[in-house]
N, C-alpha and C positions, 0 to 999 in steps of 0.2 A: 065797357066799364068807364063810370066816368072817377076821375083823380083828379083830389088837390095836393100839391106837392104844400107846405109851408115851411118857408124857412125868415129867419130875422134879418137876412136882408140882401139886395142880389146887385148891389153897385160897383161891390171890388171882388174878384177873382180869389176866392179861397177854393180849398178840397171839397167843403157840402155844397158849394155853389157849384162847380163843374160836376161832384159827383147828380145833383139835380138836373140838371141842363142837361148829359147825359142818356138819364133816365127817362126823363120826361119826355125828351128826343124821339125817343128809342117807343115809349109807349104811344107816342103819337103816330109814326109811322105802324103800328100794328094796329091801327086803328081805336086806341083808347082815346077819352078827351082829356085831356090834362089844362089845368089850371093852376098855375103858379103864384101862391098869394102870399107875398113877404113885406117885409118894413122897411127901417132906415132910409135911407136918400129913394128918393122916387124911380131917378133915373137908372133904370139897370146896364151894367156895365156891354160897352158893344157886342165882345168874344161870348157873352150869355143868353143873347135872344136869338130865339128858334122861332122862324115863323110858324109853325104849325101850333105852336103853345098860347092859351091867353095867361096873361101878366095883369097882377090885380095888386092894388099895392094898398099898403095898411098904413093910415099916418099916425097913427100911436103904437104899434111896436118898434121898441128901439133896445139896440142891446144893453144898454144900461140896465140896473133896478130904477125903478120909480113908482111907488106903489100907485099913483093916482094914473099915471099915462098905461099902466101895465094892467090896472083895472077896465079902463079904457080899450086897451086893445083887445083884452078878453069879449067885448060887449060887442067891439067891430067886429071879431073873427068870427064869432058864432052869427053875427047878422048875415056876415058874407058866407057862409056854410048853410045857412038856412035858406040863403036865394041860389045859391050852387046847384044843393042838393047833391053830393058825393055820396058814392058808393064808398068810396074808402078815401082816410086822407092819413097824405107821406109825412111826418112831420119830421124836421132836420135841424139842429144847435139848438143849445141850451135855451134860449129866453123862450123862443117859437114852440121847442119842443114841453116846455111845463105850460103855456097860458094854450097851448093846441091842445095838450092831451086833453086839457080839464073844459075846454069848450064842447071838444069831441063827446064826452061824459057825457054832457049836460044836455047835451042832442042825440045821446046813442046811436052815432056814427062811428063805425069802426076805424080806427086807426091802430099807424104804426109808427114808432118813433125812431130813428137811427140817432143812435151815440156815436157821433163820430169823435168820441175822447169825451170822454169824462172831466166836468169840472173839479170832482174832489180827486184826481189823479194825483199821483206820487210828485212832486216838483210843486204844486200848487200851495200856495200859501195857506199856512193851518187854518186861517181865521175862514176865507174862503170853501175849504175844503169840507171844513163842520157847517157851514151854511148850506151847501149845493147837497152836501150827503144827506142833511136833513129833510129837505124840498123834495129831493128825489124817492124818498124815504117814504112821503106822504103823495106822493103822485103815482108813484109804483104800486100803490093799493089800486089806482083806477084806470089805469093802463092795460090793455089788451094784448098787443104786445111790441117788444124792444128787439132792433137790431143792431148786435154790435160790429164794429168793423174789422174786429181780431178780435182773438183769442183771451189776450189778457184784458180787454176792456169787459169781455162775460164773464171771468174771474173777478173783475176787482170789484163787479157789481155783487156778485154772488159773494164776495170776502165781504162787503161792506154791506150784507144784507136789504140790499134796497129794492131786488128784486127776488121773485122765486123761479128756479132755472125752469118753468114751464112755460116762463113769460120770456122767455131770454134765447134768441138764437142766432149764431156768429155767422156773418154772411162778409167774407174776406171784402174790401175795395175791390177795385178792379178798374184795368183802364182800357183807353181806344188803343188797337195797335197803328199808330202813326209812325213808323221806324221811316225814317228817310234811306235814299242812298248817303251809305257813308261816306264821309267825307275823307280825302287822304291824309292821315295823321300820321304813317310812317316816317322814321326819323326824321320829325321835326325839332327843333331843336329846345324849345317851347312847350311845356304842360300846359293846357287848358283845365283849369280849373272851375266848375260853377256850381253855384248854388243860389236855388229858385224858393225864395219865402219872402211874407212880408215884414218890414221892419220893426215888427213890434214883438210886446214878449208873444210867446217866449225862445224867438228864433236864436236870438246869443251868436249876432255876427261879427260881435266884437272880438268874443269870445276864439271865433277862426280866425280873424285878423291879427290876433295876439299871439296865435301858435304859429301862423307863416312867416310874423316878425321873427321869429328866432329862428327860420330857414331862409334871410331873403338872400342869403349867397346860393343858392336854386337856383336852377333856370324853370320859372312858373309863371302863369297870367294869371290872375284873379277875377271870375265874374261874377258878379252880384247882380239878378235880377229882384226886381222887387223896390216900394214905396214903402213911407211909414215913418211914423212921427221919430223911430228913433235911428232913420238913417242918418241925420246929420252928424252925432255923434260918431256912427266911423267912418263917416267921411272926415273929420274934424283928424279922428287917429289915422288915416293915413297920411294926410298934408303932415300932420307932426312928424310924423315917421319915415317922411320921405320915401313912400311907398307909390307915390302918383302914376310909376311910371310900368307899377308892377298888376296895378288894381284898376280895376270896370265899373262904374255904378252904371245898368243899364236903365234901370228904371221898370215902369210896368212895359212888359214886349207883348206883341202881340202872336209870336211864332217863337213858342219859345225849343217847338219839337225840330225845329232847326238849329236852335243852341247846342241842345243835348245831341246833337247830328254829330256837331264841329267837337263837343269836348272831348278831354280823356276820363276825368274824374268827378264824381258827382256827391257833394258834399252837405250836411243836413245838420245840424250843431244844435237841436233845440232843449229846453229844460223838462218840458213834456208833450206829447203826443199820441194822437191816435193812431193810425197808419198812414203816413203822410202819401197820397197820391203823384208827389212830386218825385220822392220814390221810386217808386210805379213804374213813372214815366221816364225815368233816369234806365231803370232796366230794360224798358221797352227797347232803348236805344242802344243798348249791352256797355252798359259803363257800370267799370266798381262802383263798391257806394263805400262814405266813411261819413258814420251816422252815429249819434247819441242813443246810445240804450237805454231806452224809454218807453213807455207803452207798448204796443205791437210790432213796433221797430226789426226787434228781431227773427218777427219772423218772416221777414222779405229781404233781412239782411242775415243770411247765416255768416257769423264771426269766420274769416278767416278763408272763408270757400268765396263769396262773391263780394268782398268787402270785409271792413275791420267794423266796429262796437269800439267806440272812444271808451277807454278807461283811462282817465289823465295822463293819457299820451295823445295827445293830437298831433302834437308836431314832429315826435317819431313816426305815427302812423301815415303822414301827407310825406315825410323823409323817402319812407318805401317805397310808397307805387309811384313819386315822381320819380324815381331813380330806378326803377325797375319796368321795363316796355312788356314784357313778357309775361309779368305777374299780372301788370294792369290788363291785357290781351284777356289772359284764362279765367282771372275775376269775372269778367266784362262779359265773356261769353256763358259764363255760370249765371250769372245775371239773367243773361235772357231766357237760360234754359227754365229756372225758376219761374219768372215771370211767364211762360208759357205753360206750364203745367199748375198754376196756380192761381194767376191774378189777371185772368184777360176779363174785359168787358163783356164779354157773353156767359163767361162762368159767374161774374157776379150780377149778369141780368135775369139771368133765368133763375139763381135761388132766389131774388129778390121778387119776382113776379109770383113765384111758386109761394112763399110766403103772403103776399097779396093774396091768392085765390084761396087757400087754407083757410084764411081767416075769414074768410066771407061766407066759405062754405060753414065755417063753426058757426058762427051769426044767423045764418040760414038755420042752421039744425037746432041751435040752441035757442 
């Protein structure tokens, strides 16, 4: 089978970016061809290139709106699909997935789109949310079909009519199990705390830095992995708050399944999301999680069993498991137990491929 994966663009490490690089991985080693044709900066980020995969890059998609470059990109992709020649193509984020679908259309090349989070999601700004619902509204009539990454992202599509649930099927995340040897954390005297996102919205790590302020009589560390226009700003509130000595900015890591080796607790604060992989990857490693109930959130985080669901208690809820070794322990291994019976990388490759070969056979028969 030959595959184009397209996503908006593959220079910095997000969720659709690993979850691609992943797949594409994975389909090349079973002998599929995969071609990865994305936008934004040219250069794709180190931790993302697979040799077995070609990288094709597009200089007019960018994530922004720009009706004239976006026009543009639509006229590249379908040029680069017509010299491909795909059997099927992956498409991945918002900008990629509306000027992909409708290229795909227009060459009756089957494709499949994954919503990894919806733009008109709950936390998103109204004016945005009636823009993206309406787009999707009119690209859902030409779409073949959509993959969501949980449960509530097929509901809120199906709530907000943009699809019909024939077109619509939930194929959970799923990640590599990379578990290291753990590392010894018994009584140490020190919680390790991290949390791995980029600094922009809608992560809200101010928002964590402001509930640990009113715990720093603790004994905790704070790691912050992750870049982004609005790290400065808590880096700014820690200097004020004379926190330097309690707080990490790591930066982008390139091993970060060694972070989540060393921590105890693994922390996600965001306004909205899809099913963050970061997550995932946090359970891989059997650490609680203390996450914002948002999107499909909870259903990797059940409240209470493997982790808390922030409801304006954050800094009661980081109070508990750093003060509790034995809650954090049985969280941590609830963790993993979920993560195994639900979200490994071969339960989410093989519905993911089975969906691929479905649709080809419909294409074929229809």
């Amino acid at each position: 089978m030959k595959i184009v994966q397209l996503i908006t663009h593959m220079n910095e490490i997000g969720g659709a970016q690993v979850h691609v690089r992943d797949l594409s991985k994975q389909l090349a080693l079973e002998g599929h061809s995969v071609t990865i044709i994305y936008g934004g900066n040219e250069i794709v980020a180190n931790d993302l290139i697979v040799d077995t995969i070609t990288y094709n890059h597009s200089k007019f998609l960018i994530r922004k709106i720009n009706v004239v470059k976006d026009f543009l990109a639509f006229l590249e992709i379908r040029k680069k699909l017509k010299l491909t020649k795909p059997n099927l193509v992956a498409i991945h984020s918002s900008k990629a997935g509306i000027i992909g679908r409708i290229a795909c259309w227009s060459l009756r090349i089957p494709s499949v789109f994954t919503a990894h989070g919806w733009s008109f999601t709950e936390g998103v700004e109204k004016k945005q949310q009636h823009f993206y619902r309406t787009v999707e509204k009119w690209v859902g009539k030409i779409s073949t079909k959509v993959i969501t990454v949980c449960d509530h992202d097929r509901n809120l599509a199906l709530r907000n009519q943009v699809l019909p649930s024939e077109k619509i099927i939930t194929v959970h995340n799923g990640v590599m199990d990379l578990k290291n040897t753990p590392s010894e954390k018994g009584n140490r005297e020190v919680m390790k705390i991290l949390m791995v996102a980029r600094f922009e919205k809608p992560k809200q790590q101010l928002e964590l830095l402001e509930a640990l302020l009113q715990i720093k009589n603790l004994k905790w560390q704070m790691i912050f992995v992750g870049d982004g226009s609005l790290k400065r700003a808590s880096a700014q509130f820690v200097q004020e708050n004379y926190l330097g000595n309690k707080v990490t900015f790591l930066g982008s890591h390139s091993n970060v399944s060694d972070l989540l080796s060393d921590a105890d607790l693994f922390v996600l604060t965001s306004a909205w999301e899809g099913l963050p992989l970061s997550i995932l990857e946090a359970m891989v490693h059997g650490l609680p999680i203390i996450a914002s109930n948002v999107g499909g959130v909870k259903e990797a985080v059940r409240d209470t069993e493997n982790g808390f669901l922030i409801r304006n208690n954050l800094s009661e809820l980081l109070s508990i498991l750093i003060e509790n070794e034995l809650l954090r322990k049985n969280m941590g291994e609830k963790s993993r137990e979920i993560y195994e019976a639900s979200f490994t990388f071969e339960k989410m490759y093989e519905k993911t491929i089975s969906t691929y070969l479905n649709l080809l056979k419909l294409g074929e028969n229809g």
